[in-house]
Backbone atoms as SQL, in Angstrom:
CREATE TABLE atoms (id INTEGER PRIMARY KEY, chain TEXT, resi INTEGER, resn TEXT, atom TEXT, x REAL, y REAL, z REAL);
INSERT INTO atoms VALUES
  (1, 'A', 1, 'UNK', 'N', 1.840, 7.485, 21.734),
  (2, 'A', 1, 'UNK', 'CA', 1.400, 6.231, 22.316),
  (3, 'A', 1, 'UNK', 'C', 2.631, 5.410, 22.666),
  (4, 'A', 2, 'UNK', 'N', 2.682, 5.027, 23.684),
  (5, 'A', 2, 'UNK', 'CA', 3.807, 3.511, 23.851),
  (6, 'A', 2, 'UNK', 'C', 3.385, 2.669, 24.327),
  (7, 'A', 3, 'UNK', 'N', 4.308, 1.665, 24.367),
  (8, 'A', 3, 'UNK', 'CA', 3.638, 0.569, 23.714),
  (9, 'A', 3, 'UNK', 'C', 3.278, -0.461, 24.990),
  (10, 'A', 4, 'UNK', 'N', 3.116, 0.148, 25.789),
  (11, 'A', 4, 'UNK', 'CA', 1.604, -0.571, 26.622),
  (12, 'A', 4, 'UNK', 'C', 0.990, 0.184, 26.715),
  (13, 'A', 5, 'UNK', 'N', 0.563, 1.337, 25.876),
  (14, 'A', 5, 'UNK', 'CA', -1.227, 2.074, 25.840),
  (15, 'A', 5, 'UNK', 'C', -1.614, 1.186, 24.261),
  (16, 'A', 6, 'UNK', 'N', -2.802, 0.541, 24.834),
  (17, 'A', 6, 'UNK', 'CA', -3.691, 0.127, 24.023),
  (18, 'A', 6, 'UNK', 'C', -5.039, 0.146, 24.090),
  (19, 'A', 7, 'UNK', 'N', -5.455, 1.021, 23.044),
  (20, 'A', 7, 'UNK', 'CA', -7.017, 0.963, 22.923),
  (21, 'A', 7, 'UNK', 'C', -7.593, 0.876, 21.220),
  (22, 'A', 8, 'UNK', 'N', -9.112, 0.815, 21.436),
  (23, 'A', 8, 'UNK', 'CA', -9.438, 0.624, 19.971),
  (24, 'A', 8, 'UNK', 'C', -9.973, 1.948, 19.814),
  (25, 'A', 9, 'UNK', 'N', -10.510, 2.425, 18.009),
  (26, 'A', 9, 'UNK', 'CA', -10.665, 3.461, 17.769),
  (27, 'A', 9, 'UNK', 'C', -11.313, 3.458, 16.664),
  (28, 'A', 10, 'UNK', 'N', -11.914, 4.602, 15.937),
  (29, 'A', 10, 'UNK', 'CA', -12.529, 4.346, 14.767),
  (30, 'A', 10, 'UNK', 'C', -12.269, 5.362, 13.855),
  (31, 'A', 11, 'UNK', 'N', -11.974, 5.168, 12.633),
  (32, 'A', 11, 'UNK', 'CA', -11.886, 6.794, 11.735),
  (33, 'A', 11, 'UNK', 'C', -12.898, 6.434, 10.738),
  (34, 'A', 12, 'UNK', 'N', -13.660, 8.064, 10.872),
  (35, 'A', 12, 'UNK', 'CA', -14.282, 8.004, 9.495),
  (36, 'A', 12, 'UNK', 'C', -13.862, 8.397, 8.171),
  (37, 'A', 13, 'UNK', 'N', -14.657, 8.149, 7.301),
  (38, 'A', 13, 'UNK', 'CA', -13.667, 8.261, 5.589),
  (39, 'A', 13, 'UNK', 'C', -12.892, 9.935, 5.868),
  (40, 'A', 14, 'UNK', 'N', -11.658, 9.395, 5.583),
  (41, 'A', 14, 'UNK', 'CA', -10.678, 10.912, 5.343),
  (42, 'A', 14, 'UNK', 'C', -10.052, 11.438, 6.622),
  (43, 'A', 15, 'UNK', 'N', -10.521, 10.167, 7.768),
  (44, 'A', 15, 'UNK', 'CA', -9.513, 10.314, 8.562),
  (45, 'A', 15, 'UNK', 'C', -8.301, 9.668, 9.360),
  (46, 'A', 16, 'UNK', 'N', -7.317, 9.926, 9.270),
  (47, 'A', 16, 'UNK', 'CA', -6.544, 9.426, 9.904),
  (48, 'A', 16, 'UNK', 'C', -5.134, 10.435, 9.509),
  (49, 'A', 17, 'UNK', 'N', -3.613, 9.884, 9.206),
  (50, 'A', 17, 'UNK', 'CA', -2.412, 11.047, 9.373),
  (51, 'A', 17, 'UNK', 'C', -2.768, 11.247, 7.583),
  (52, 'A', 18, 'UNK', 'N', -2.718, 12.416, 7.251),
  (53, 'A', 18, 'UNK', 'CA', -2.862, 12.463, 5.921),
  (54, 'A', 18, 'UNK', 'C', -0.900, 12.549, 5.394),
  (55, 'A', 19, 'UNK', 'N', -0.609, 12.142, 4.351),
  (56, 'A', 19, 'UNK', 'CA', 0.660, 11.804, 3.625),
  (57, 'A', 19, 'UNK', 'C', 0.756, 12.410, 1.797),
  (58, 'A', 20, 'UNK', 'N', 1.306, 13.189, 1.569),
  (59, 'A', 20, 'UNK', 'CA', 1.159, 13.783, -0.054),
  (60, 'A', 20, 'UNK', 'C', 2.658, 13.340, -0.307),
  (61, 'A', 21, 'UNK', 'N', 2.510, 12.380, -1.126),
  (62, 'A', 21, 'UNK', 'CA', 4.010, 12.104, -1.887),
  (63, 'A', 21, 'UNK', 'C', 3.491, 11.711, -3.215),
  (64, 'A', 22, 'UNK', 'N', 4.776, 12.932, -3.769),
  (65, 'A', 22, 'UNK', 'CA', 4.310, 12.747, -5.105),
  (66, 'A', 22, 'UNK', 'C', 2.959, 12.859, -6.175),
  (67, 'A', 23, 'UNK', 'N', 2.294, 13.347, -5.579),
  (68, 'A', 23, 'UNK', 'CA', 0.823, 13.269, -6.263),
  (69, 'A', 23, 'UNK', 'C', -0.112, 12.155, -5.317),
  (70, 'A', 24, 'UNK', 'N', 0.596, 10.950, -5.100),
  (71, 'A', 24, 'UNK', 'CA', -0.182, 10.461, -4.310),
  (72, 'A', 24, 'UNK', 'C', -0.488, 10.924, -2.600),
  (73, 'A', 25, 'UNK', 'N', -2.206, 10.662, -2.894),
  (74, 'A', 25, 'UNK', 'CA', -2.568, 11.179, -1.281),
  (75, 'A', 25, 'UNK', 'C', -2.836, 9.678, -0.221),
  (76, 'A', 26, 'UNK', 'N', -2.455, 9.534, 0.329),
  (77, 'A', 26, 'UNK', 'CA', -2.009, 8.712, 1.211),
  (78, 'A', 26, 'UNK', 'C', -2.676, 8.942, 2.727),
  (79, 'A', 27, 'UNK', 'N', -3.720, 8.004, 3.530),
  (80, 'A', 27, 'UNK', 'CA', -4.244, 8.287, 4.516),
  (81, 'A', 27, 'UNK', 'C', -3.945, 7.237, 5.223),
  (82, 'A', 28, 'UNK', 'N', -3.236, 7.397, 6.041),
  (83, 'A', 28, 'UNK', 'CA', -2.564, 6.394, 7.371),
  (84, 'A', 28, 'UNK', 'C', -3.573, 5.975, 8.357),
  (85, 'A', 29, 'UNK', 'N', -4.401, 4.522, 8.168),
  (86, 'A', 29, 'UNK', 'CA', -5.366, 4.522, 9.000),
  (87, 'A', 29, 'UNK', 'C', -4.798, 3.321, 10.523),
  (88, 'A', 30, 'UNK', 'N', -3.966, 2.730, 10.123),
  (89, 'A', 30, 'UNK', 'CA', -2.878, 2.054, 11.171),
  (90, 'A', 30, 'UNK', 'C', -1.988, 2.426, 11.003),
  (91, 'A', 31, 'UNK', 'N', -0.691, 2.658, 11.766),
  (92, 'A', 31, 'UNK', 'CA', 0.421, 3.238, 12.247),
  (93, 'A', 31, 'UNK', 'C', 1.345, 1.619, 12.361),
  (94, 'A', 32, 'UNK', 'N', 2.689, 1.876, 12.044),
  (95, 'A', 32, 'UNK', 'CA', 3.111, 0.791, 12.642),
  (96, 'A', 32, 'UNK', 'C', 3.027, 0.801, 14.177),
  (97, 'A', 33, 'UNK', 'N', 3.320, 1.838, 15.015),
  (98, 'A', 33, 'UNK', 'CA', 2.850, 2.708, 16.381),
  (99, 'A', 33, 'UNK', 'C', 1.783, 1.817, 16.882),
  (100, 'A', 34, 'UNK', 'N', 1.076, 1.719, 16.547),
  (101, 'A', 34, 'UNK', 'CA', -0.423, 1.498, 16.560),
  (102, 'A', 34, 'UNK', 'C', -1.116, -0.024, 16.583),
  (103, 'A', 35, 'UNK', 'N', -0.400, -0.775, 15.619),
  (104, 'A', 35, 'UNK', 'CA', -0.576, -2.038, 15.562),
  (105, 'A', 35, 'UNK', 'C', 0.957, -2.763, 16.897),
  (106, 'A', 36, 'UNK', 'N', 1.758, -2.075, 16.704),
  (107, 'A', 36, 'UNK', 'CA', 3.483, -3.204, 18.142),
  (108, 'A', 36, 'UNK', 'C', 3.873, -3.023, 16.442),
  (109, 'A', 37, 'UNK', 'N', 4.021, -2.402, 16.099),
  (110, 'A', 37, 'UNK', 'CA', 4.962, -3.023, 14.689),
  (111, 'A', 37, 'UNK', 'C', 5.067, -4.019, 13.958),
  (112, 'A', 38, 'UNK', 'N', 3.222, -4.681, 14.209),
  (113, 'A', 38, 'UNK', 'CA', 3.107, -5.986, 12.955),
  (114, 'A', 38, 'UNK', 'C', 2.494, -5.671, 11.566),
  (115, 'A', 39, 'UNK', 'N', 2.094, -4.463, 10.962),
  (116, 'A', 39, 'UNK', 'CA', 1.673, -3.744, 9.947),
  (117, 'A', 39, 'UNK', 'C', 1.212, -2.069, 10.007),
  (118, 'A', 40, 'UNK', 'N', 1.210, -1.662, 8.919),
  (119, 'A', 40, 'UNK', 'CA', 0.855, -0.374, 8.755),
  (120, 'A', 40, 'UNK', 'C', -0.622, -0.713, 8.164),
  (121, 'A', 41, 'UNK', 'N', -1.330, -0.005, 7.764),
  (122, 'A', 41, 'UNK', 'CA', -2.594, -0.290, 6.547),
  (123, 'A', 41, 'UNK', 'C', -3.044, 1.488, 6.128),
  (124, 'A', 42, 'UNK', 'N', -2.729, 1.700, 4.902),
  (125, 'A', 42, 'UNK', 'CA', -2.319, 3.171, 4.896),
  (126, 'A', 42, 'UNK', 'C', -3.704, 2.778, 3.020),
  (127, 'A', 43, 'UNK', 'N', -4.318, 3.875, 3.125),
  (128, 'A', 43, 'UNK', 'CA', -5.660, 4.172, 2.293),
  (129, 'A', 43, 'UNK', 'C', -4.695, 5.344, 1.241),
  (130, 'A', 44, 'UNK', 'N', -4.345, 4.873, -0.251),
  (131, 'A', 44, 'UNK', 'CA', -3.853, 5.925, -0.914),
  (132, 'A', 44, 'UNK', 'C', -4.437, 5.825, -2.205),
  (133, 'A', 45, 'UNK', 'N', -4.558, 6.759, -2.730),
  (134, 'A', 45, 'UNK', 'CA', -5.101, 7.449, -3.669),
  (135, 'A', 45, 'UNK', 'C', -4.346, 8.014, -5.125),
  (136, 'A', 46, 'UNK', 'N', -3.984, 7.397, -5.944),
  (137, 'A', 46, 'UNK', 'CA', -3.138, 7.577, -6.752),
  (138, 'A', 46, 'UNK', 'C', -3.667, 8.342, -8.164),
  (139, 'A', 47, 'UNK', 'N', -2.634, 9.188, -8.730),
  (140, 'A', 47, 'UNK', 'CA', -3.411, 10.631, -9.752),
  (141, 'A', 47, 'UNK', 'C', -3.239, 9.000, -10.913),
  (142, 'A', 48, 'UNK', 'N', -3.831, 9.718, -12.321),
  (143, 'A', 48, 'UNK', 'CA', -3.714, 8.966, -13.262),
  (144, 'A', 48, 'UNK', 'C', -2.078, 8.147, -13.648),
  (145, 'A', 49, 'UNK', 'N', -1.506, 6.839, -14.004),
  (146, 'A', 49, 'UNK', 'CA', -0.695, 6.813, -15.080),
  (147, 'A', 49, 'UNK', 'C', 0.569, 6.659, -14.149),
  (148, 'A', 50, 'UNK', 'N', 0.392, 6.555, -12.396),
  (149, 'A', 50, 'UNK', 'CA', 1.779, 6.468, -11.777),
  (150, 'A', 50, 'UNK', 'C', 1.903, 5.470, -10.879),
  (151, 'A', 51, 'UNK', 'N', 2.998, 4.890, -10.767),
  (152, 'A', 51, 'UNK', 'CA', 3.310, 4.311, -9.910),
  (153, 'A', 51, 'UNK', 'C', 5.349, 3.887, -9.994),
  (154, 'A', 52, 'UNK', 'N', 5.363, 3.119, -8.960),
  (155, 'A', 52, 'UNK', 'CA', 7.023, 3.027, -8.948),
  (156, 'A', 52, 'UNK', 'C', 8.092, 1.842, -9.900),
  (157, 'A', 53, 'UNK', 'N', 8.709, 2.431, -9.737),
  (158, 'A', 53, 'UNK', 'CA', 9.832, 1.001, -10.925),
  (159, 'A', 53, 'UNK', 'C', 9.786, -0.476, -9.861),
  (160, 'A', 54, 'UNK', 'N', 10.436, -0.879, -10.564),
  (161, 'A', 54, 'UNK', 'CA', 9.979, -2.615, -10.388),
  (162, 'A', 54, 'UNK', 'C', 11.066, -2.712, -9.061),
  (163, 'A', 55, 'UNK', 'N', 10.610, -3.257, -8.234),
  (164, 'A', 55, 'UNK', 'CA', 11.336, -3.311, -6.785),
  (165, 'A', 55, 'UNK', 'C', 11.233, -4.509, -5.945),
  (166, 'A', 56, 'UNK', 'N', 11.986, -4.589, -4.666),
  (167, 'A', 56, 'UNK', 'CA', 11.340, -5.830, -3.790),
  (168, 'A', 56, 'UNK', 'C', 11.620, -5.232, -2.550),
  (169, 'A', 57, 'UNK', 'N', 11.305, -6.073, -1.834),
  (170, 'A', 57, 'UNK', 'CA', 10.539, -5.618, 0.233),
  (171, 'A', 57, 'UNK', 'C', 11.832, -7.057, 0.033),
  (172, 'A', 58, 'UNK', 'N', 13.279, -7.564, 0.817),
  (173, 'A', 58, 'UNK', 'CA', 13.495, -8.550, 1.298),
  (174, 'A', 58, 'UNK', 'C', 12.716, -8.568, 2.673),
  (175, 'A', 59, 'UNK', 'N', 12.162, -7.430, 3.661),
  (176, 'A', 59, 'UNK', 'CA', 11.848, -7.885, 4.915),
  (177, 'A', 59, 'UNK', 'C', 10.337, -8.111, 5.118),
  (178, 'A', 60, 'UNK', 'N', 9.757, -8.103, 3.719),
  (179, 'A', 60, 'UNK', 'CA', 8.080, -8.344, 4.751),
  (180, 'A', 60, 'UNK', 'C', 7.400, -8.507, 2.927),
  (181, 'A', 61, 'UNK', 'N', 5.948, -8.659, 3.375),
  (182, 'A', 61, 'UNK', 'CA', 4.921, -8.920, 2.243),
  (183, 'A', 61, 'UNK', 'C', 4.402, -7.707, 1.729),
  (184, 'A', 62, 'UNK', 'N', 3.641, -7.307, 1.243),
  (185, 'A', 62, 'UNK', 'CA', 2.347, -6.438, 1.072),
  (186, 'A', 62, 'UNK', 'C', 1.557, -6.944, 0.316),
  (187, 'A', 63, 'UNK', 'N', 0.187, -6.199, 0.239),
  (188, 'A', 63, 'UNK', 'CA', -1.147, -6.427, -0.331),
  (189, 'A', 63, 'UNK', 'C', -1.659, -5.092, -0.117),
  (190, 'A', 64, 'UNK', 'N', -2.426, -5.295, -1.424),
  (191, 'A', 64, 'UNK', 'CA', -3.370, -4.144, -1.947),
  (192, 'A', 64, 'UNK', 'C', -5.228, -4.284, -2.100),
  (193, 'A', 65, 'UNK', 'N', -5.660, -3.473, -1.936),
  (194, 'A', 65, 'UNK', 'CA', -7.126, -4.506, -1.868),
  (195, 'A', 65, 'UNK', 'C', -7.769, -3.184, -2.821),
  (196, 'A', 66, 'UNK', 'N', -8.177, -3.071, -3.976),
  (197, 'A', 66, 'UNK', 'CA', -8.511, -1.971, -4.749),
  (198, 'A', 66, 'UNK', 'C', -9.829, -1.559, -4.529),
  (199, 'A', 67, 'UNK', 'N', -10.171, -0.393, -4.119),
  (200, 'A', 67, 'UNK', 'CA', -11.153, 0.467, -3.655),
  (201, 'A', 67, 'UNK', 'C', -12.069, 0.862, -5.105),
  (202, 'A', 68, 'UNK', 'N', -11.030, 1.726, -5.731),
  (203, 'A', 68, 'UNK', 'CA', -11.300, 2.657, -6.975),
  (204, 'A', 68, 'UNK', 'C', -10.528, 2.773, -8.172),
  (205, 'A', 69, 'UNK', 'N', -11.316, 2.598, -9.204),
  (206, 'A', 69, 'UNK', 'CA', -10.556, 2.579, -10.531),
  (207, 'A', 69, 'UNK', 'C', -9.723, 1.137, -10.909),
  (208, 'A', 70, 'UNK', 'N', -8.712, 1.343, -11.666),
  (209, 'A', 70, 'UNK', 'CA', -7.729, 0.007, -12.099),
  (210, 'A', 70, 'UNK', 'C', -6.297, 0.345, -11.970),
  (211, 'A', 71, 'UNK', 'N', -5.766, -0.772, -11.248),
  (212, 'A', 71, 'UNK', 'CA', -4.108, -0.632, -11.473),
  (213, 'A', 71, 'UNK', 'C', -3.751, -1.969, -12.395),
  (214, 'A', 72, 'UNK', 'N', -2.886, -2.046, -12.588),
  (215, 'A', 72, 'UNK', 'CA', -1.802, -3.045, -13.524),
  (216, 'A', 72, 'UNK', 'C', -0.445, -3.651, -12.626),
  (217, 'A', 73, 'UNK', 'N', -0.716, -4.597, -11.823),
  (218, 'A', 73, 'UNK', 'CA', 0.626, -4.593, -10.777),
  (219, 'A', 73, 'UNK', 'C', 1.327, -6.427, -11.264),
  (220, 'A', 74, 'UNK', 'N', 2.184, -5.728, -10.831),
  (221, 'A', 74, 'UNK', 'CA', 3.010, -7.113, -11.717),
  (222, 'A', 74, 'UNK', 'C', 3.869, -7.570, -10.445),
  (223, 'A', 75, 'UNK', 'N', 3.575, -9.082, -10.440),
  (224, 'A', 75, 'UNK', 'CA', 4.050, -9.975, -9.043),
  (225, 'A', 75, 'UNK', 'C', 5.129, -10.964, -9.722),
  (226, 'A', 76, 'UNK', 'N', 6.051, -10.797, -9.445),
  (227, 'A', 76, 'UNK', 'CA', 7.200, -11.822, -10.603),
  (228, 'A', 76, 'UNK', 'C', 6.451, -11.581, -11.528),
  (229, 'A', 77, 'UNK', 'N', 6.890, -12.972, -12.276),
  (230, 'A', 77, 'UNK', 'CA', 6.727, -13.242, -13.949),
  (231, 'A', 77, 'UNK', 'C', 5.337, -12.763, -14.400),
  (232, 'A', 78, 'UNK', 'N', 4.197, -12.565, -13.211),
  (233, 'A', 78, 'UNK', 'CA', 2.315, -12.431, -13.311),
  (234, 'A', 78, 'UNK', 'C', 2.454, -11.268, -13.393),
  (235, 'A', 79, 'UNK', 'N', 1.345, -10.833, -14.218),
  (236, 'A', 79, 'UNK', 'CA', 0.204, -8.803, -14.332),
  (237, 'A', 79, 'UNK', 'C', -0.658, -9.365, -14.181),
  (238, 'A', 80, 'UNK', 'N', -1.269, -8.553, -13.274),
  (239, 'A', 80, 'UNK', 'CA', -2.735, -8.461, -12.985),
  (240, 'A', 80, 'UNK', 'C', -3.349, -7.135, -13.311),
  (241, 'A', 81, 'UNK', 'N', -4.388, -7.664, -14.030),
  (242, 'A', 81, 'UNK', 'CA', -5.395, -6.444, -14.330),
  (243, 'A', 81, 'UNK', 'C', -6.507, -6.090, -13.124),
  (244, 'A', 82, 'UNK', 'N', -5.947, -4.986, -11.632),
  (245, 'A', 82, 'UNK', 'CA', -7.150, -5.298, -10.598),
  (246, 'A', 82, 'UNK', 'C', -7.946, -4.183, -11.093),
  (247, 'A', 83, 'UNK', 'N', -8.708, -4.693, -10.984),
  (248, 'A', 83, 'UNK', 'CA', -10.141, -3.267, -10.219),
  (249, 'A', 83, 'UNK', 'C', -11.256, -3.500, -8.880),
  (250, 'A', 84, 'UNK', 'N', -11.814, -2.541, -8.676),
  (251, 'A', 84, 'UNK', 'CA', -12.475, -2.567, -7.819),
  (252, 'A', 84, 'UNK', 'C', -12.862, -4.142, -7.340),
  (253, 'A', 85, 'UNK', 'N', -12.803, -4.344, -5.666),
  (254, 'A', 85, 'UNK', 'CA', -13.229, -5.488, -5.091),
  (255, 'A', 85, 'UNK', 'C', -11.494, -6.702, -4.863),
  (256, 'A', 86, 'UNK', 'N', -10.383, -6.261, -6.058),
  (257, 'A', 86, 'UNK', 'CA', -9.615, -7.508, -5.821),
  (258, 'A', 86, 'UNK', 'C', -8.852, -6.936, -5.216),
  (259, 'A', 87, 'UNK', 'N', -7.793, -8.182, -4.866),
  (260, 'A', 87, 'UNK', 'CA', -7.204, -8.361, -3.968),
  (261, 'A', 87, 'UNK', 'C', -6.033, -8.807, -4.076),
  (262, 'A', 88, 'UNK', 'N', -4.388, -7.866, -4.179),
  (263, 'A', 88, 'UNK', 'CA', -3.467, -8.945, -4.561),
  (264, 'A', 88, 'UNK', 'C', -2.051, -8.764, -3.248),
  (265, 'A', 89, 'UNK', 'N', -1.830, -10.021, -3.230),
  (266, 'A', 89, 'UNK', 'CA', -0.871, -10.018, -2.400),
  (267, 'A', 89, 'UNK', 'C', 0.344, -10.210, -3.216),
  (268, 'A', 90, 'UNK', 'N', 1.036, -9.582, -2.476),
  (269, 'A', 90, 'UNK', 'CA', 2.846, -9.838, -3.163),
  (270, 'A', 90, 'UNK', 'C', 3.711, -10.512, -1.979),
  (271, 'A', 91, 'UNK', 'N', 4.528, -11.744, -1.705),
  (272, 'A', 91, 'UNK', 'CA', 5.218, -12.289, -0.871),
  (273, 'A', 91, 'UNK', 'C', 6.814, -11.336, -0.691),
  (274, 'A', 92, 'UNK', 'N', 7.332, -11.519, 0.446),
  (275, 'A', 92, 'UNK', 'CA', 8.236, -10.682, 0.554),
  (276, 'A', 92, 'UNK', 'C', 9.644, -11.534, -0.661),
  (277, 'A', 93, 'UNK', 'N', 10.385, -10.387, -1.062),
  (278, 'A', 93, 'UNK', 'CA', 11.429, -10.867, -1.716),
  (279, 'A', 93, 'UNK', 'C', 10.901, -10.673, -3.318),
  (280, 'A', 94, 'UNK', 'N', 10.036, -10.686, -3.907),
  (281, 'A', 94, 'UNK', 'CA', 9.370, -10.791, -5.399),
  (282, 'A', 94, 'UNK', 'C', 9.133, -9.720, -5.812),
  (283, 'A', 95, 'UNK', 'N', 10.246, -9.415, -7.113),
  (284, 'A', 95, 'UNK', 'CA', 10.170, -8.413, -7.768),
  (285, 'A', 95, 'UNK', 'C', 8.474, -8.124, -8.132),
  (286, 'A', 96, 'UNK', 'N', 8.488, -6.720, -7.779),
  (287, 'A', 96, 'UNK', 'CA', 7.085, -5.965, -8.202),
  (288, 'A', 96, 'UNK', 'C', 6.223, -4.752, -8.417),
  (289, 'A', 97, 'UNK', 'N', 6.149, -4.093, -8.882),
  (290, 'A', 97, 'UNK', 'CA', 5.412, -2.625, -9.313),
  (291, 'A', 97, 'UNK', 'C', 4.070, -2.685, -9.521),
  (292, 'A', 98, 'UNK', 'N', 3.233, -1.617, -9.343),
  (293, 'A', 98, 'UNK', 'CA', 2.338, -1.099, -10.059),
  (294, 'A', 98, 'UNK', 'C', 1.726, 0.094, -10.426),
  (295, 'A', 99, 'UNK', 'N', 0.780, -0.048, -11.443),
  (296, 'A', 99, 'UNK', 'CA', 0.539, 1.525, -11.725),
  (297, 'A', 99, 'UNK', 'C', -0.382, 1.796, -11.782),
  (298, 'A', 100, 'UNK', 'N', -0.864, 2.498, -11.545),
  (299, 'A', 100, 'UNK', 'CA', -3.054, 3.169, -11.520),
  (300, 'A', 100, 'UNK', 'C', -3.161, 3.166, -13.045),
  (301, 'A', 101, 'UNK', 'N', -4.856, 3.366, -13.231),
  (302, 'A', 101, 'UNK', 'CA', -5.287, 3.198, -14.902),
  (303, 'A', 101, 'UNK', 'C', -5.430, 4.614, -15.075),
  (304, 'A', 102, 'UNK', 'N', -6.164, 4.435, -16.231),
  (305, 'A', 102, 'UNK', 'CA', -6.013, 6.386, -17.022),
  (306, 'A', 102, 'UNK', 'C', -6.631, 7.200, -16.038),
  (307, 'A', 103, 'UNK', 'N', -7.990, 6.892, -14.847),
  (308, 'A', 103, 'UNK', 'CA', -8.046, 7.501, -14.364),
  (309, 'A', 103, 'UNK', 'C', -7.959, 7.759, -13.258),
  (310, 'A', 104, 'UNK', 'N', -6.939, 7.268, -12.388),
  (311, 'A', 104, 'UNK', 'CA', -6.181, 7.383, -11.521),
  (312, 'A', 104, 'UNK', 'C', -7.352, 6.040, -10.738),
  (313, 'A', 105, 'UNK', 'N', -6.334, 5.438, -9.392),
  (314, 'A', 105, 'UNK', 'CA', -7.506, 4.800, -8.565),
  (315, 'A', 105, 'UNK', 'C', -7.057, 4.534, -7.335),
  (316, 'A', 106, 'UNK', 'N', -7.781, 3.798, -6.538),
  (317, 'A', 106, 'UNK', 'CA', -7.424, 3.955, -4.935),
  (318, 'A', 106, 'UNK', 'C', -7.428, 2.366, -4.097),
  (319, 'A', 107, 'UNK', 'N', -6.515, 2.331, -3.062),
  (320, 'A', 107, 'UNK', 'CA', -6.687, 1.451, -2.616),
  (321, 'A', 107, 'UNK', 'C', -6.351, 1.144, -1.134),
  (322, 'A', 108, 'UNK', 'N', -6.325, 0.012, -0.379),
  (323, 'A', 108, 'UNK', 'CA', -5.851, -0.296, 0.549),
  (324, 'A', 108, 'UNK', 'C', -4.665, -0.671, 0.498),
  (325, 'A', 109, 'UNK', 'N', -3.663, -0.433, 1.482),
  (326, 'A', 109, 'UNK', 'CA', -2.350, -0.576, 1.155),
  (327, 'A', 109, 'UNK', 'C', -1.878, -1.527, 2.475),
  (328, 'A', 110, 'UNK', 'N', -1.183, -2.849, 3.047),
  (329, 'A', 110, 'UNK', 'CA', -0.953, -3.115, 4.477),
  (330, 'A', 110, 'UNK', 'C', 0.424, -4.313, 3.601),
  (331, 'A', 111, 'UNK', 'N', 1.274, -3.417, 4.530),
  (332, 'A', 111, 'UNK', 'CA', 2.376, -3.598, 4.710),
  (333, 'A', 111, 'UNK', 'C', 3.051, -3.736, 6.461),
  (334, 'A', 112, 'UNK', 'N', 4.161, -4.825, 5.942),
  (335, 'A', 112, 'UNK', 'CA', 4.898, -4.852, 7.349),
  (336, 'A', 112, 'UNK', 'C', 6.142, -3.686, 7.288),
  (337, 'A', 113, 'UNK', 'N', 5.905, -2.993, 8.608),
  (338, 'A', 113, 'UNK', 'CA', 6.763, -1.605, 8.885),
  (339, 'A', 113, 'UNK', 'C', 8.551, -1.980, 8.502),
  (340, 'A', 114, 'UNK', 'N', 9.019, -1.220, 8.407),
  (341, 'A', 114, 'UNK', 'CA', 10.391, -1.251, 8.760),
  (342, 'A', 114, 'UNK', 'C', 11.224, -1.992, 7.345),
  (343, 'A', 115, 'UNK', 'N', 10.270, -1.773, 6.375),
  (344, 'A', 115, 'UNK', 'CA', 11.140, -2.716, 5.137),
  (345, 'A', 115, 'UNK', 'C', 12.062, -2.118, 4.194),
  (346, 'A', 116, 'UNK', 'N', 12.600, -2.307, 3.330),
  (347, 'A', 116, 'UNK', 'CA', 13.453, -1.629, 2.825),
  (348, 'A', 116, 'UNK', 'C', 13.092, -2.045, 1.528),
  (349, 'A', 117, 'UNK', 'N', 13.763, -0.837, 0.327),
  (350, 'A', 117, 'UNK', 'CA', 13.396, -1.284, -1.175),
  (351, 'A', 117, 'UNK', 'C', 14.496, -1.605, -2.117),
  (352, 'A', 118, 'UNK', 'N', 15.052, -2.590, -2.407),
  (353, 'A', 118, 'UNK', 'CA', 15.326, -2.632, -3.419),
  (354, 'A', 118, 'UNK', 'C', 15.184, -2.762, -4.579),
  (355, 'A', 119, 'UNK', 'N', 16.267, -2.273, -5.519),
  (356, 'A', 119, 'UNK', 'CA', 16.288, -1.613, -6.969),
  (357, 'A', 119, 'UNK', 'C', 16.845, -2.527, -7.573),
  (358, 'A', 120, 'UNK', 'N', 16.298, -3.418, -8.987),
  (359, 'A', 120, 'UNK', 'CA', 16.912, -4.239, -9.420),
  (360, 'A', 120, 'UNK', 'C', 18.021, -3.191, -10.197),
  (361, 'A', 121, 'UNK', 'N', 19.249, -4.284, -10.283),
  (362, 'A', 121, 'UNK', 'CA', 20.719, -3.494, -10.975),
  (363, 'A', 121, 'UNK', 'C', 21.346, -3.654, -10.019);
C-alpha cells in the first residue's frame, strides 16, 4: 500500500499479519502502513507468567484494553490489577511493564509506530 491508497476493511477474529515472539502470538490488525503512521493496534495473546522488564517509549504512548484473563502492569509508581473489560493507558516517557496472570491472557495492544525502548541502567 502507499500512502495515497486508502480504503476501509474488515478482519474477522484471527485475522490479520500473524507475529510469534517469544511465546507470544501477536495479530496485527492495523499496520503502522495502514493507519499514515499514527498507530499500530496489534491483538496479542500472551502464554502464562510473561511479560518484559520495566522500560519506557520516550517517542509515543500506549494502551492496552484486556480481552482475556489478568495482567499486573505497572505505570510509574501505580500496579494495576486489569482483567477483562479495563483499560490502561501508559503516557509516553513512564517507566512500565507488564505481565499476564497464571493463566496466560489477551489483549488489545495500540501503540504509536516508530518508538524505541529504553532500559532503565
Amino acid at each position: 500500500m502507499t500512502q495515497n491508497e486508502k480504503h476501509e476493511y474488515a478482519l474477522k477474529n484471527g485475522e490479520g499479519a500473524h507475529i510469534d515472539f517469544r511465546g507470544t502470538k501477536m495479530t496485527v490488525k492495523v499496520s503502522e502502513e495502514q493507519s499514515e503512521g499514527a498507530y499500530s493496534l496489534i491483538e496479542m495473546v500472551h502464554p502464562p507468567n510473561v511479560g518484559p522488564s520495566l522500560h519506557t517509549h520516550p517517542r509515543g504512548a500506549e494502551a492496552f484494553y484486556v480481552l482475556e484473563g489478568t495482567y499486573t502492569i505497572r505505570c510509574g509508581q501505580d500496579l494495576y490489577a486489569a482483567s477483562v473489560g479495563d483499560f490502561i493507558f501508559i503516557p509516553k516517557g513512564i517507566p512500565h511493564n507488564y505481565h499476564s496472570g497464571a493463566c496466560g491472557a489477551g489483549c488489545l495492544f495500540c501503540h504509536r509506530p516508530g518508538w524505541r525502548i529504553i532500559l532503565p541502567g
